[in-house]
N, C-alpha and C positions, 0 to 999 in steps of 0.2 A: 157697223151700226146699221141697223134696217132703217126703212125709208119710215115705220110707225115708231121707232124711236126718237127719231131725227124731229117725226112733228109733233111727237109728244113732251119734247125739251124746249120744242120754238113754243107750243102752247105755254108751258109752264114756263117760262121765262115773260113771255108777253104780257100772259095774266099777270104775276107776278111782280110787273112791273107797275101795268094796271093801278094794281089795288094800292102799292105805292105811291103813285104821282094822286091819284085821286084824293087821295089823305092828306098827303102832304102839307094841305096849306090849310089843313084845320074847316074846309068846307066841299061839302061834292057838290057840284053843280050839275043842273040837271040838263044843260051843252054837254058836260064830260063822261054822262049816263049815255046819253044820246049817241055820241059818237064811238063810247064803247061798242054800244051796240051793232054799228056800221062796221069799226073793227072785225067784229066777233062773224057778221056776214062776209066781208071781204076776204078773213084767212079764212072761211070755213070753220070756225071754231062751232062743234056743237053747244046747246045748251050745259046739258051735264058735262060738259068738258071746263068750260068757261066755270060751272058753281063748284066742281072738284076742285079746281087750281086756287080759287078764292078763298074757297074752306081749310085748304092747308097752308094756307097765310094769315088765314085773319085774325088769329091770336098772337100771333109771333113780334117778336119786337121790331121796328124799323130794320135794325143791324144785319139779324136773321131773314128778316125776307129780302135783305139787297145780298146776303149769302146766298140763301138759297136760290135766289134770280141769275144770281152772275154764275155758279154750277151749273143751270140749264144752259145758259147763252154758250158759256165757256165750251157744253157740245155741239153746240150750234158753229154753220160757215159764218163767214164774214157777212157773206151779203143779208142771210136775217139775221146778225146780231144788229150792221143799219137801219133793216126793217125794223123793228123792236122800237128801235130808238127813235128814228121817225116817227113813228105809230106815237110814242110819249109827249115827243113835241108839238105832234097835231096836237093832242088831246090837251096839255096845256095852255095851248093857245085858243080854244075852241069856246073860251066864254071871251073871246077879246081880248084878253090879258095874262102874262105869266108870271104867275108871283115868285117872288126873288127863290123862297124855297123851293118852288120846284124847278125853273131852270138850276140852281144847286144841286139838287139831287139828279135830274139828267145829268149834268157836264162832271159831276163823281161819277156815276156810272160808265156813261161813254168814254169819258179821259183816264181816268184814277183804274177804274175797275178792267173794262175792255178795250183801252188803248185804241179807240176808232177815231176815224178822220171826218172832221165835222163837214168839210164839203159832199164827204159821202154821203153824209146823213142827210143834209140839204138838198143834195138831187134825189134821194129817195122817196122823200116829200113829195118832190113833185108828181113821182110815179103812183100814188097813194089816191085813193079815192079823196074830192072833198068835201066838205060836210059845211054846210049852211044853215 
């Protein structure tokens, strides 16, 4: 796998996941706009990279876009499928609170889906830009 495939799956998995937690709890907050947007600076995600990966989820049913998410991840290393997941946990905590559905949908994904180790994900947080 080349090195632009590799960041082309870590993109489409991170959007991907994005556009999941953001929904999730039936409100986008404009902390979880904000801190996308920090995201989207910190991995280098282009503009048109970040509204391509958006556009091929946004019709899709929940099921299908944690398919097609956990496909990208599943080519992805370890260490950013943590990032990913990290990236999710900031962003749910980023209005102050995380609502039961989206810690849900994190800990299916992380546990159920990619079988990752929650203290990984914990200190990857830490390595993570933080957003105020």
């Amino acid at each position: 796998m080349t090195i632009t495939e590799k960041k082309d799956n870590f993109i489409g998995g991170l959007v991907s996941l994005y556009h999941l937690l953001i929904n999730e709890d039936g409100v986008i907050d404009e902390k979880e706009v904000r801190i996308g947007e920090l995201m989207k600076k910190h991995e280098q995600i282009e503009d048109w990279q970040f509204k391509y990966y958006l556009q091929k989820v946004e019709y899709l049913k929940k099921e299908e876009i944690i398919r097609e998410c956990v496909k990208y991840l599943n080519k992805c290393d370890y260490e950013l499928k943590i990032k990913c997941i990290a990236w999710m946990a900031l962003i749910a905590n980023s209005d102050g609170f995380m609502a039961p559905e989206e810690w849900k949908l994190i800990y299916h994904i992380y546990n159920t889906e990619l079988s990752l180790n929650l203290s990984d994900i914990l200190e990857m947080q830490k390595q993570l830009p933080k957003f105020f």
